[in-house]
N, CA, C and O atoms as a CHARMM CRD file, in Angstrom:
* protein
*
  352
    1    1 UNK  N     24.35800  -5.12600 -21.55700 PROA 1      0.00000
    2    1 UNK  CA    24.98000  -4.12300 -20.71900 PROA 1      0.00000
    3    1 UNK  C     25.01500  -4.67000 -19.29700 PROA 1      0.00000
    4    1 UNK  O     24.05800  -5.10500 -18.65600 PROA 1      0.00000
    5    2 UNK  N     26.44000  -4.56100 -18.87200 PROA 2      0.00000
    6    2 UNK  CA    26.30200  -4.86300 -17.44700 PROA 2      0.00000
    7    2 UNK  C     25.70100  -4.05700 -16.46400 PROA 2      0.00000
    8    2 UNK  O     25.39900  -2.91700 -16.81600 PROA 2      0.00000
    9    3 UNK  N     25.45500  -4.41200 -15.27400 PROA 3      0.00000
   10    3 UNK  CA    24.86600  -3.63300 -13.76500 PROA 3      0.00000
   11    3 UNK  C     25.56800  -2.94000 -13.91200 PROA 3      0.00000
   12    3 UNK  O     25.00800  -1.87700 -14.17800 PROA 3      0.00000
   13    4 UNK  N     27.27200  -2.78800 -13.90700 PROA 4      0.00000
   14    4 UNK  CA    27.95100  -1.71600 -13.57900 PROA 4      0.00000
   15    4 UNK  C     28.44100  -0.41700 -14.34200 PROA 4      0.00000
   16    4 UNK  O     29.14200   0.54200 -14.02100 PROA 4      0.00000
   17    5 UNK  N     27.58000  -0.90900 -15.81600 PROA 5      0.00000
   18    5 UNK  CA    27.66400   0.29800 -17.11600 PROA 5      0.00000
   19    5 UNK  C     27.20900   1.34100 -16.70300 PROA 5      0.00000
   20    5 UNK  O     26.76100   1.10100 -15.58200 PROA 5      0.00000
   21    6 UNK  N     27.01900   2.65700 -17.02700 PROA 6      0.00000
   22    6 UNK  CA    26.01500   3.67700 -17.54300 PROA 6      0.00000
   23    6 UNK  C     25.48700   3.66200 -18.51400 PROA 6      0.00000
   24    6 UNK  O     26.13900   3.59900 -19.55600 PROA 6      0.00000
   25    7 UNK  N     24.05600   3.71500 -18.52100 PROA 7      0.00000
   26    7 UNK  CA    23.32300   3.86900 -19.71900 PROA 7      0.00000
   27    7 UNK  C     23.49300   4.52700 -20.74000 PROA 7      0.00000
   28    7 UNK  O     23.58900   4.30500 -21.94700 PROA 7      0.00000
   29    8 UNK  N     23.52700   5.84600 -19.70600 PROA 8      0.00000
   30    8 UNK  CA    23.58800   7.22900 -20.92500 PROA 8      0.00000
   31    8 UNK  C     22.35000   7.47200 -21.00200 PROA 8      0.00000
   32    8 UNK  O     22.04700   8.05800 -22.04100 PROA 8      0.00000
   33    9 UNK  N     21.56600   7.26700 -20.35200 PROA 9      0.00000
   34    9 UNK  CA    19.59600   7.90200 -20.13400 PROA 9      0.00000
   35    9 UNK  C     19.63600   8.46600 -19.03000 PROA 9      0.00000
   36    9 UNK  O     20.09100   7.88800 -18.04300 PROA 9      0.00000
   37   10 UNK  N     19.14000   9.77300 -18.98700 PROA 10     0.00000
   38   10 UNK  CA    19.23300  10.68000 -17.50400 PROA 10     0.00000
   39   10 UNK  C     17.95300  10.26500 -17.02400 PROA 10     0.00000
   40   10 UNK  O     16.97100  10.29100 -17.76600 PROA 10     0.00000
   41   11 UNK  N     17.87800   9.79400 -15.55600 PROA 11     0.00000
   42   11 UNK  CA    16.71000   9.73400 -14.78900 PROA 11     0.00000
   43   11 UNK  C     15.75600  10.58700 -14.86600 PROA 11     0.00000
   44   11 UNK  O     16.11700  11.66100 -14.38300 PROA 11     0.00000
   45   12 UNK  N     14.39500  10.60600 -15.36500 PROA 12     0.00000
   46   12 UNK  CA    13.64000  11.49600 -14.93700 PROA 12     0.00000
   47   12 UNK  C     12.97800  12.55800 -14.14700 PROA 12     0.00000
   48   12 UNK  O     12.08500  13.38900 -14.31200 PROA 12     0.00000
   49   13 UNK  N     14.08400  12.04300 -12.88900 PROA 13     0.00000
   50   13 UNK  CA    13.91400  12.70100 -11.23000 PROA 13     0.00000
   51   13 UNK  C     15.06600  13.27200 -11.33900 PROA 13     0.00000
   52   13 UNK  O     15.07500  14.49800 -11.44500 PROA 13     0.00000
   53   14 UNK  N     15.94900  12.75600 -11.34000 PROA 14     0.00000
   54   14 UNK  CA    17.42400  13.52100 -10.98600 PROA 14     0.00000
   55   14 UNK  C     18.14500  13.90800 -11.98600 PROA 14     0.00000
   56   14 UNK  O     19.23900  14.43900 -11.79500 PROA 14     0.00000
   57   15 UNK  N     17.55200  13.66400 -13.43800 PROA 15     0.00000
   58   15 UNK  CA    18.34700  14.29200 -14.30800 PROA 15     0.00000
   59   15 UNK  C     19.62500  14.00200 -14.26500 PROA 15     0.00000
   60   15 UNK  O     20.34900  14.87600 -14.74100 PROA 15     0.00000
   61   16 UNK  N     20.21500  12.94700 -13.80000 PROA 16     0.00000
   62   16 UNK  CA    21.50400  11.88800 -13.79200 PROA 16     0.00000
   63   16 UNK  C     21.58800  10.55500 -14.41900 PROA 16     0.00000
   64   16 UNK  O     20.65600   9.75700 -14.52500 PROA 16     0.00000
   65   17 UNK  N     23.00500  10.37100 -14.89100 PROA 17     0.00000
   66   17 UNK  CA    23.09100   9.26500 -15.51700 PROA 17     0.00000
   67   17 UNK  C     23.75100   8.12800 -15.11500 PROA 17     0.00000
   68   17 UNK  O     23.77600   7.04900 -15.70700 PROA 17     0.00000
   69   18 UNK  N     24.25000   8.40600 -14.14400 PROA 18     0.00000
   70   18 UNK  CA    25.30700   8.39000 -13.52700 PROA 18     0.00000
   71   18 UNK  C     24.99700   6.84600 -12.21700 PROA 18     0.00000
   72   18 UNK  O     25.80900   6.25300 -11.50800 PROA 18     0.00000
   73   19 UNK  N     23.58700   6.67100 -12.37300 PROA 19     0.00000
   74   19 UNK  CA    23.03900   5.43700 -11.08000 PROA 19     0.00000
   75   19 UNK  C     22.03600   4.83100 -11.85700 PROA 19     0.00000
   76   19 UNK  O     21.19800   4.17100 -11.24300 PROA 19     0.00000
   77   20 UNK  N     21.91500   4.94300 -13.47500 PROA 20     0.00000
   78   20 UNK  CA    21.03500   4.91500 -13.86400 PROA 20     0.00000
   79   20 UNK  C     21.53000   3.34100 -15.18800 PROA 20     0.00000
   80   20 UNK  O     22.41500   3.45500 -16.03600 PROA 20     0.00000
   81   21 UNK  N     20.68100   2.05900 -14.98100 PROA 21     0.00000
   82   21 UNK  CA    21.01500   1.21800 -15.18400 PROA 21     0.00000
   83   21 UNK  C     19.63000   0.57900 -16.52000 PROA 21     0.00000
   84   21 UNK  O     18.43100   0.75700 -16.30300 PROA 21     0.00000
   85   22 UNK  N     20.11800  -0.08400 -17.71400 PROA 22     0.00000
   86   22 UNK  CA    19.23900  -1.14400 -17.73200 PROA 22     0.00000
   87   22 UNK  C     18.56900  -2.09200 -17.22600 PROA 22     0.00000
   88   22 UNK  O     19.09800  -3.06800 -16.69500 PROA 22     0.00000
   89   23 UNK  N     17.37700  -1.92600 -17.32600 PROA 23     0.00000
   90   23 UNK  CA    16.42700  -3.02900 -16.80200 PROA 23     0.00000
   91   23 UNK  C     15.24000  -3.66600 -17.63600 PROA 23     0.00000
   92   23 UNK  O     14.87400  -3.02000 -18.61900 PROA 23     0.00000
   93   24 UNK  N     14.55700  -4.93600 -17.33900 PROA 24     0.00000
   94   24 UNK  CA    13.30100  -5.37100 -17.85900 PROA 24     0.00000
   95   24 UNK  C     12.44300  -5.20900 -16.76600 PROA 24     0.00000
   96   24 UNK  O     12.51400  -5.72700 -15.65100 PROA 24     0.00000
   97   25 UNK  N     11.59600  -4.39900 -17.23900 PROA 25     0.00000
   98   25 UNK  CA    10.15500  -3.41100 -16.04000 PROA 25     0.00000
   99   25 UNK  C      8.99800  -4.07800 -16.54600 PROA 25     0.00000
  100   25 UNK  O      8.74900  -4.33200 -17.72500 PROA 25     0.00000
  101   26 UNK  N      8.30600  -4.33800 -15.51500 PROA 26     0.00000
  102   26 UNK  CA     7.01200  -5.16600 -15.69000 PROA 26     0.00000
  103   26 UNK  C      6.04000  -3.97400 -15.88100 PROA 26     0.00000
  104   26 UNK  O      6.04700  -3.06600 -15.04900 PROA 26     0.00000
  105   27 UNK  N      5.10800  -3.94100 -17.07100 PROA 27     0.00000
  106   27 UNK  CA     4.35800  -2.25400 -17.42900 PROA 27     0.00000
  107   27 UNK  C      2.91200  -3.38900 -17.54000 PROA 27     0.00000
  108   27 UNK  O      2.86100  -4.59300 -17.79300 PROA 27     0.00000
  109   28 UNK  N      1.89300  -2.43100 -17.24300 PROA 28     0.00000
  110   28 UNK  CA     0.23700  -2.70600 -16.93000 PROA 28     0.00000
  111   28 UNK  C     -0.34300  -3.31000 -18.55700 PROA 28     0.00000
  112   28 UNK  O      0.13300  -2.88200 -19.60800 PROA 28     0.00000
  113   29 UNK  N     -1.30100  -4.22800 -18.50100 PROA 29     0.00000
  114   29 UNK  CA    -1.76800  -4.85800 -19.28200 PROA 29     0.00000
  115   29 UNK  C     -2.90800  -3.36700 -20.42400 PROA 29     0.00000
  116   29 UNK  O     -2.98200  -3.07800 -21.61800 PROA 29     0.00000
  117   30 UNK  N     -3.31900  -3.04200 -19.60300 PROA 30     0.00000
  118   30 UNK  CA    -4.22600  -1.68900 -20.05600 PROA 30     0.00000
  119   30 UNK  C     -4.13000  -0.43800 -19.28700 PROA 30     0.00000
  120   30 UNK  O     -4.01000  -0.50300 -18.06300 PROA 30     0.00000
  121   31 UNK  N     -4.18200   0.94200 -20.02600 PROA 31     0.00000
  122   31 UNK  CA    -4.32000   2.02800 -19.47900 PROA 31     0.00000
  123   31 UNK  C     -5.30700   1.90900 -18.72100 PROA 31     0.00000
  124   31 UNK  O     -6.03100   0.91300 -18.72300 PROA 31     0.00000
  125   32 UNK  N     -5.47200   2.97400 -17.92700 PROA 32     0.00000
  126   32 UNK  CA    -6.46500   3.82400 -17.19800 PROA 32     0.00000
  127   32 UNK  C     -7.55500   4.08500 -17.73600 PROA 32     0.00000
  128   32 UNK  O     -8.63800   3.91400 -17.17800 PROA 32     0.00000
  129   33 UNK  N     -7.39900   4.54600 -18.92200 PROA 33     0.00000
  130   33 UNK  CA    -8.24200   5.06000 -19.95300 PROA 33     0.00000
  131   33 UNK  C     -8.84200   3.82000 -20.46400 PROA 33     0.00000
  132   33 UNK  O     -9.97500   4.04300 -20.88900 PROA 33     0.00000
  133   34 UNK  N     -8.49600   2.63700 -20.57000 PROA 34     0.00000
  134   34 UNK  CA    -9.37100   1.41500 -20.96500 PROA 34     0.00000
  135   34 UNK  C     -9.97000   0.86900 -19.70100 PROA 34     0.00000
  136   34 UNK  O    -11.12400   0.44000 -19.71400 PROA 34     0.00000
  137   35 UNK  N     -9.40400   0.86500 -18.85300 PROA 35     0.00000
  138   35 UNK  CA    -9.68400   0.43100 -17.62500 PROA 35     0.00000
  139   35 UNK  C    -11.16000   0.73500 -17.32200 PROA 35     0.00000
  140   35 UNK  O    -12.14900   0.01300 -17.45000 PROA 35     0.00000
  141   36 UNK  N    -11.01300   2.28500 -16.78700 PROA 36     0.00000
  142   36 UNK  CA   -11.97300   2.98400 -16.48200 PROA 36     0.00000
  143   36 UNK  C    -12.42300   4.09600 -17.34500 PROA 36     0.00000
  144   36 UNK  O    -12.41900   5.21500 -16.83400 PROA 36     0.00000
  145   37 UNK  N    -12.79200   3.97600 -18.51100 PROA 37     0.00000
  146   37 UNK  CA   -13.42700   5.26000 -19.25400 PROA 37     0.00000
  147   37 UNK  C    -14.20700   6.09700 -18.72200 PROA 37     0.00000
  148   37 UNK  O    -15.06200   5.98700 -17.84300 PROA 37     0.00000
  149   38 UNK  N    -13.63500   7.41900 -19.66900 PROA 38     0.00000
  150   38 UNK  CA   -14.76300   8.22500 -19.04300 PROA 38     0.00000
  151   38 UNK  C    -13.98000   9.35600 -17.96500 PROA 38     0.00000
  152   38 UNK  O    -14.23500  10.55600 -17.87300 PROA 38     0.00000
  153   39 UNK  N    -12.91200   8.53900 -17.16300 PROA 39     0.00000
  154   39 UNK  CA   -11.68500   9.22800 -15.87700 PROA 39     0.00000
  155   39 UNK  C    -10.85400   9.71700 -16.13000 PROA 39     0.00000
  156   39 UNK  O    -10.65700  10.68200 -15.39100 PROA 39     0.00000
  157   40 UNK  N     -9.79900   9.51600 -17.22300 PROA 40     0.00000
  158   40 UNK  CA    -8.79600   9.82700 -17.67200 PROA 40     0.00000
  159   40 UNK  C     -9.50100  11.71400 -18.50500 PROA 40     0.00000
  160   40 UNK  O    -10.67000  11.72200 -18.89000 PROA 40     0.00000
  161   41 UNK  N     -8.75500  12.87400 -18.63100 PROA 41     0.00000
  162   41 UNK  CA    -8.42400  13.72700 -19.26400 PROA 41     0.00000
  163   41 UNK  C     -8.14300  13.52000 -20.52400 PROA 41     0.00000
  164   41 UNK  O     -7.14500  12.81500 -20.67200 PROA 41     0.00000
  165   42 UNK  N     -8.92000  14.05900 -22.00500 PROA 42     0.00000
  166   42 UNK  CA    -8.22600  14.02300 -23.04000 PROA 42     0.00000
  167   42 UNK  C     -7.15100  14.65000 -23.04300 PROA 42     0.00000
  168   42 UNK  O     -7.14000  15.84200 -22.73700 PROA 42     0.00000
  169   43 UNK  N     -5.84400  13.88000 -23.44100 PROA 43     0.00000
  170   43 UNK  CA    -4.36600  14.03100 -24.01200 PROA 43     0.00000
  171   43 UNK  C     -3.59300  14.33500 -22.76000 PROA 43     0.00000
  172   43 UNK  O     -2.61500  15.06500 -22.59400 PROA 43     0.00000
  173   44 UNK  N     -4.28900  13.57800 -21.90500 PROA 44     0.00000
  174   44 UNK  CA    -3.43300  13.54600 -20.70200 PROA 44     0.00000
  175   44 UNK  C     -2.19700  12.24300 -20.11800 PROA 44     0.00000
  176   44 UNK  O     -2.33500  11.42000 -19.21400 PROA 44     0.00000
  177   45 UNK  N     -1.26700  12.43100 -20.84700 PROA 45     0.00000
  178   45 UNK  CA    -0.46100  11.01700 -20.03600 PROA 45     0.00000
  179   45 UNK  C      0.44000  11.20400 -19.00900 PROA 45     0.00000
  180   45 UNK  O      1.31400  12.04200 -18.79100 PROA 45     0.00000
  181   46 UNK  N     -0.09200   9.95100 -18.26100 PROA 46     0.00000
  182   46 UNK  CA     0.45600   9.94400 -16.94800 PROA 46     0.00000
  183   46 UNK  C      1.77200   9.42900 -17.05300 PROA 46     0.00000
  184   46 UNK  O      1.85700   8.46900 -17.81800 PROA 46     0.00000
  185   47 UNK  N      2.91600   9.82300 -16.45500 PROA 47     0.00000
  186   47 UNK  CA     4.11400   9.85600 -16.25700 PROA 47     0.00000
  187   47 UNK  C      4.59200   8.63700 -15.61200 PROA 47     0.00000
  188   47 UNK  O      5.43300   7.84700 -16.04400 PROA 47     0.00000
  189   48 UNK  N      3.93000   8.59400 -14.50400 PROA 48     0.00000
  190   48 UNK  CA     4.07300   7.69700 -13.53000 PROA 48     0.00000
  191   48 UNK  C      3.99000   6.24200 -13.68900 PROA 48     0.00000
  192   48 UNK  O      4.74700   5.52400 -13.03700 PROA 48     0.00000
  193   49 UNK  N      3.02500   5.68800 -14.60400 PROA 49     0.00000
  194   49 UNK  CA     2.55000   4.83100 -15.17500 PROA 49     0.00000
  195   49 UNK  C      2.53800   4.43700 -16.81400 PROA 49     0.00000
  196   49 UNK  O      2.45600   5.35400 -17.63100 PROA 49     0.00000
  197   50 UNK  N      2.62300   3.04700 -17.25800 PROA 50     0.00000
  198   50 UNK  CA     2.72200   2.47500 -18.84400 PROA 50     0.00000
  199   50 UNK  C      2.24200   1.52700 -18.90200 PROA 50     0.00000
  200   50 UNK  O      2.65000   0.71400 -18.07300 PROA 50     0.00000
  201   51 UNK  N      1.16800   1.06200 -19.82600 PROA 51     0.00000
  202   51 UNK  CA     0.44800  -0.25000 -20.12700 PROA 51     0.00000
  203   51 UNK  C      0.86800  -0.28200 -21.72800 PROA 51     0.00000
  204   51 UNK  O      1.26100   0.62800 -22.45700 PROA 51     0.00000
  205   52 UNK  N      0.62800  -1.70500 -21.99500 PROA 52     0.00000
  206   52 UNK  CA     1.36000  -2.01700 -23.17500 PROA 52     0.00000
  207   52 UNK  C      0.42900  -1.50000 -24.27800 PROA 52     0.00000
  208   52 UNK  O      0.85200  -1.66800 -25.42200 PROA 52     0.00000
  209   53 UNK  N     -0.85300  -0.85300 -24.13200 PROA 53     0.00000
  210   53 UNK  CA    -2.05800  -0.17500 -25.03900 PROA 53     0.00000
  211   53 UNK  C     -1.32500   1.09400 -25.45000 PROA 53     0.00000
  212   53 UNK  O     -1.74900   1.63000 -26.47400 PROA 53     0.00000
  213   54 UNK  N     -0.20500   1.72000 -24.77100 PROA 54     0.00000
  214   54 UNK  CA     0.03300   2.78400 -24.85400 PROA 54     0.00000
  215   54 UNK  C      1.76100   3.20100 -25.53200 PROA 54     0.00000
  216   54 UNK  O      2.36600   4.26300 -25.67800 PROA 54     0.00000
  217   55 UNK  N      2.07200   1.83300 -25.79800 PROA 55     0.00000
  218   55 UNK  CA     3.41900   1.81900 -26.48700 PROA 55     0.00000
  219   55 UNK  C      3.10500   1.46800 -27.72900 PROA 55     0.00000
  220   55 UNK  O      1.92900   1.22100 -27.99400 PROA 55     0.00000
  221   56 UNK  N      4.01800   1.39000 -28.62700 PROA 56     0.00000
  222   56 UNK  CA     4.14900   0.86900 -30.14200 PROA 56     0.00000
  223   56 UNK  C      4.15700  -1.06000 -30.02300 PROA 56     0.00000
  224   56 UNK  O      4.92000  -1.76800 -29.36400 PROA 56     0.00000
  225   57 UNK  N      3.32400  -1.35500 -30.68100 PROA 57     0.00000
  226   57 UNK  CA     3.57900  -2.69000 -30.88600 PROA 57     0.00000
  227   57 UNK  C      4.96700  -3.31000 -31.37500 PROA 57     0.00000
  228   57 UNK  O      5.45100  -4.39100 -31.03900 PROA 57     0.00000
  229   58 UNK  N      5.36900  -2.57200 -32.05600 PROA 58     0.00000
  230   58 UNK  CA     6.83500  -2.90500 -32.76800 PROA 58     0.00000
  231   58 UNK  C      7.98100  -3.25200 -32.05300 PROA 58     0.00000
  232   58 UNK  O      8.92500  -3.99000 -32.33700 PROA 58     0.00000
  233   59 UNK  N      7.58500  -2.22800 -30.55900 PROA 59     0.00000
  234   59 UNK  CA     8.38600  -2.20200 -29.73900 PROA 59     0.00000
  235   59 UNK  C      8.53100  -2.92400 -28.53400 PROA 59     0.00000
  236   59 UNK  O      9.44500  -2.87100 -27.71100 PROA 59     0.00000
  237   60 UNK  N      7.11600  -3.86300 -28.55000 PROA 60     0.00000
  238   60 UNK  CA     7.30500  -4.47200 -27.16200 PROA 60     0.00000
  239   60 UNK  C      7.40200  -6.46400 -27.63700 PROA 60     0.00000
  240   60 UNK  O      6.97300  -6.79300 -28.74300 PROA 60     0.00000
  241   61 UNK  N      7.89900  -7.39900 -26.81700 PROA 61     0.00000
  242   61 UNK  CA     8.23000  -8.43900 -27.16700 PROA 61     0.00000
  243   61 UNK  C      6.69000  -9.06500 -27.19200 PROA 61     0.00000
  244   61 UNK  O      5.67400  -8.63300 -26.64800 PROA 61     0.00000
  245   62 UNK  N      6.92400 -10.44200 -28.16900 PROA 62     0.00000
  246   62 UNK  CA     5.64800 -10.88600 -28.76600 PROA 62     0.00000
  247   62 UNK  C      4.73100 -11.52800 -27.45000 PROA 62     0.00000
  248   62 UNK  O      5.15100 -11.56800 -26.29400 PROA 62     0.00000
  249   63 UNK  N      3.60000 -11.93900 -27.82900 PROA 63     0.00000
  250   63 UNK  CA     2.71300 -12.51300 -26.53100 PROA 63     0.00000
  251   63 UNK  C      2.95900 -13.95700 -26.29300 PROA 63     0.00000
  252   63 UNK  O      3.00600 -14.71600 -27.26100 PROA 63     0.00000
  253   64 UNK  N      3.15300 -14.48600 -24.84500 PROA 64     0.00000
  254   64 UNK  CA     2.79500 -13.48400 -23.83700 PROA 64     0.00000
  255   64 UNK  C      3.61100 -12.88200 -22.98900 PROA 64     0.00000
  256   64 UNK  O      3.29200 -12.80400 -21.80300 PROA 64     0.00000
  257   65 UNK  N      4.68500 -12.40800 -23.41200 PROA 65     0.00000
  258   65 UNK  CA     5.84400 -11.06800 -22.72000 PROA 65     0.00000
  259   65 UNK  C      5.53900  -9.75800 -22.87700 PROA 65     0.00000
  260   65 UNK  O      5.98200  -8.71300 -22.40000 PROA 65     0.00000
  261   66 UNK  N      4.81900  -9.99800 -23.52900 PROA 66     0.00000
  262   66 UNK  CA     4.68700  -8.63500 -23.85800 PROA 66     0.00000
  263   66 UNK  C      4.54800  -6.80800 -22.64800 PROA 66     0.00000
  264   66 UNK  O      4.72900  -5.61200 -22.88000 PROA 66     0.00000
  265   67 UNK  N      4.17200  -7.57100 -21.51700 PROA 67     0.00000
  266   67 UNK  CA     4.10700  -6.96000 -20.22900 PROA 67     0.00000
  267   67 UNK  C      5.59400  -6.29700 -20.12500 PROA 67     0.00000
  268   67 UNK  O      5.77500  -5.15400 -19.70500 PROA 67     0.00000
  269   68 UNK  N      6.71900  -7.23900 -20.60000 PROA 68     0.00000
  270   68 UNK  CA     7.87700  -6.81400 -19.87300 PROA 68     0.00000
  271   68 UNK  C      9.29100  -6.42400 -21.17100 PROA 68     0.00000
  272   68 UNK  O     10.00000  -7.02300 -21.98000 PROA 68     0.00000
  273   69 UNK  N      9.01800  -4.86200 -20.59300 PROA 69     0.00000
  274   69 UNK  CA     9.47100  -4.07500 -21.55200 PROA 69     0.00000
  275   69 UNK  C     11.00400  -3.47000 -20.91800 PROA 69     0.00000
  276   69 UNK  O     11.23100  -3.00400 -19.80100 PROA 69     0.00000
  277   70 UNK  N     11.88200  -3.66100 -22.01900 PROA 70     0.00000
  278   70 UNK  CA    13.01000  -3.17700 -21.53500 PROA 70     0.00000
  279   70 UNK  C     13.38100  -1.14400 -21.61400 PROA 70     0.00000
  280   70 UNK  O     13.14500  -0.23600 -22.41200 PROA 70     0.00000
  281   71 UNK  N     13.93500  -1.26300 -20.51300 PROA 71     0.00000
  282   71 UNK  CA    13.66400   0.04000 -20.00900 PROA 71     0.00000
  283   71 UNK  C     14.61400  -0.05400 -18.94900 PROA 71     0.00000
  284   71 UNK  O     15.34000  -1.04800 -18.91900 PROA 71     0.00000
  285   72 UNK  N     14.76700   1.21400 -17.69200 PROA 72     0.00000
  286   72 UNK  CA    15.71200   1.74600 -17.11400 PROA 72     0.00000
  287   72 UNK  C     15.72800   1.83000 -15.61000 PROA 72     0.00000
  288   72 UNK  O     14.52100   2.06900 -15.57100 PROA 72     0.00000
  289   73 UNK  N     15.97000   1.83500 -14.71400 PROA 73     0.00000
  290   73 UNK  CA    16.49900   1.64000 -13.46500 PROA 73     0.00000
  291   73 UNK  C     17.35200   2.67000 -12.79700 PROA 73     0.00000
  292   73 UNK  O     18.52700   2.53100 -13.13600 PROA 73     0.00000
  293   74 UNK  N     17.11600   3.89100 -11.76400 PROA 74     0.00000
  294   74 UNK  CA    17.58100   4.27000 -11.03800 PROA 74     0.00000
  295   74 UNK  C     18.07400   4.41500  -9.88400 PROA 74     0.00000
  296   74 UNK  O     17.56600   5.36700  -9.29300 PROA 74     0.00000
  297   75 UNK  N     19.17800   3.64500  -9.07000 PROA 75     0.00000
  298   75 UNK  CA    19.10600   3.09500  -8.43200 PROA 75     0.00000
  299   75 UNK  C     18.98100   3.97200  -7.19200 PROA 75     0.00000
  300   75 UNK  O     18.39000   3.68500  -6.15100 PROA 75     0.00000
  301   76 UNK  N     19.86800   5.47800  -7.58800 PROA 76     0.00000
  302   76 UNK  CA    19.69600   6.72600  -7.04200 PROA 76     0.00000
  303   76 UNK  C     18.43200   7.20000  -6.03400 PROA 76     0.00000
  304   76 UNK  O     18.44900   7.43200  -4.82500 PROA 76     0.00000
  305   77 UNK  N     17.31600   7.25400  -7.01900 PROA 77     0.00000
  306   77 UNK  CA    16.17900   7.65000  -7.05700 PROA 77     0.00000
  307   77 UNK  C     14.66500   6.28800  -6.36300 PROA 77     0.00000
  308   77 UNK  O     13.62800   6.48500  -5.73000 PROA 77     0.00000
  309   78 UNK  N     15.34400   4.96900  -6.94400 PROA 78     0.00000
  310   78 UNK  CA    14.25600   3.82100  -7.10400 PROA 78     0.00000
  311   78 UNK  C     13.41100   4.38300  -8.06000 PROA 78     0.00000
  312   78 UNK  O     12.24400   4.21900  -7.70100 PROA 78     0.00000
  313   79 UNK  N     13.47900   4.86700  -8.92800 PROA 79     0.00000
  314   79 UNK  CA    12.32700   4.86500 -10.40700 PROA 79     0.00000
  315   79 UNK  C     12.72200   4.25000 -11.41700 PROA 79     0.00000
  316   79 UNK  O     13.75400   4.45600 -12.05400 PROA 79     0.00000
  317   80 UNK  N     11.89800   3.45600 -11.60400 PROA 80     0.00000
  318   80 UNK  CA    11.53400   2.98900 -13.11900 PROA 80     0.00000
  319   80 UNK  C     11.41300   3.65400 -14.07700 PROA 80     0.00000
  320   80 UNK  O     10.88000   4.72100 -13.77200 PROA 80     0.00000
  321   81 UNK  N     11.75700   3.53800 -15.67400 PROA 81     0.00000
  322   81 UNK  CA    11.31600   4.04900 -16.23700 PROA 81     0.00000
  323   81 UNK  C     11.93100   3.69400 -17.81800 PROA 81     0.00000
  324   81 UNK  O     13.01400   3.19900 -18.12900 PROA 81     0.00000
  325   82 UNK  N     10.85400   4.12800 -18.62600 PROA 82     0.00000
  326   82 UNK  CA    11.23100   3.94200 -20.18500 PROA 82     0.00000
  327   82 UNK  C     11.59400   4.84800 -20.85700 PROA 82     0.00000
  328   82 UNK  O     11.46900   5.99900 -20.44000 PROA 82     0.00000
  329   83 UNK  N     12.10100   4.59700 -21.98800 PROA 83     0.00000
  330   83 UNK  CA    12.81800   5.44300 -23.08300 PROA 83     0.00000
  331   83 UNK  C     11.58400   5.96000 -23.58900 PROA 83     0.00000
  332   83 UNK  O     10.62400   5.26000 -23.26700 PROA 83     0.00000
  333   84 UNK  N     11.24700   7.17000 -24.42000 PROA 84     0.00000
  334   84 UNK  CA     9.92600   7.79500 -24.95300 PROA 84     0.00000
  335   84 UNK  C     10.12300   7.31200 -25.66500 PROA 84     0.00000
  336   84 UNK  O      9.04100   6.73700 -25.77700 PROA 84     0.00000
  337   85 UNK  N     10.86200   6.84500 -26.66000 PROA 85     0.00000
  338   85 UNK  CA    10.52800   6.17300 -28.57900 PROA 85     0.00000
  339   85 UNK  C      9.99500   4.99600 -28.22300 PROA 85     0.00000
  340   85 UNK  O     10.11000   4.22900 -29.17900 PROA 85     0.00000
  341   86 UNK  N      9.42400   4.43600 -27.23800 PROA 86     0.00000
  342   86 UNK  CA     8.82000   3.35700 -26.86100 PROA 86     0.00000
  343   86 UNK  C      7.21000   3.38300 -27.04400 PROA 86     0.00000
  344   86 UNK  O      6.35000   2.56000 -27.35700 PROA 86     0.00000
  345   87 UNK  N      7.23400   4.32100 -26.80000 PROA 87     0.00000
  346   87 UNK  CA     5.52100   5.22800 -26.21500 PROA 87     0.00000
  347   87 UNK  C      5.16500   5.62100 -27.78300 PROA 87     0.00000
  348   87 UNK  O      5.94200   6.30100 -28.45300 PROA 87     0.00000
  349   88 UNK  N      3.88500   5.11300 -28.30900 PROA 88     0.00000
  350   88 UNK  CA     2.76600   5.91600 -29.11100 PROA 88     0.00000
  351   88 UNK  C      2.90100   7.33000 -29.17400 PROA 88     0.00000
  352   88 UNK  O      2.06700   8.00400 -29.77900 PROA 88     0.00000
């Protein structure tokens, strides 16, 4: 897909599709929850943030890429962000 396509994924912020581009997003080696146990809320996920502990293996490229997961770009907004069928 080119820069100048639409995805067809509405931004999470603006609920638009319309500035909203493919991208490869660099996501955290480990949650929070591995990180620092004990801090995190049971069944609490953070929005804001994705480590590759917290996606489907199936879904992310083999090691060591595995960090960099394809996902979405707002250019609107500046947020990052992934598709949920990605996510555990």
């Amino acid at each position: 897909m080119s820069a100048s396509q639409q995805s067809g994924i509405a931004c999470p912020r603006c609920h638009s599709d319309a500035q909203v581009e493919a991208k490869i997003l660099l996501i955290g080696k480990s949650s929070p929850s591995v990180l620092f146990p004990g801090e995190e809320r049971a069944g609490y996920r953070r929005r804001d943030q994705v480590a590759t502990d917290e996606c489907k293996p199936e879904e992310l490229q083999k090691t060591p890429l595995e960090q960099f997961a394809h996902g979405f770009y707002c250019r609107a907004c500046g947020v990052g962000f992934l598709d949920d069928g990605l996510l555990k």
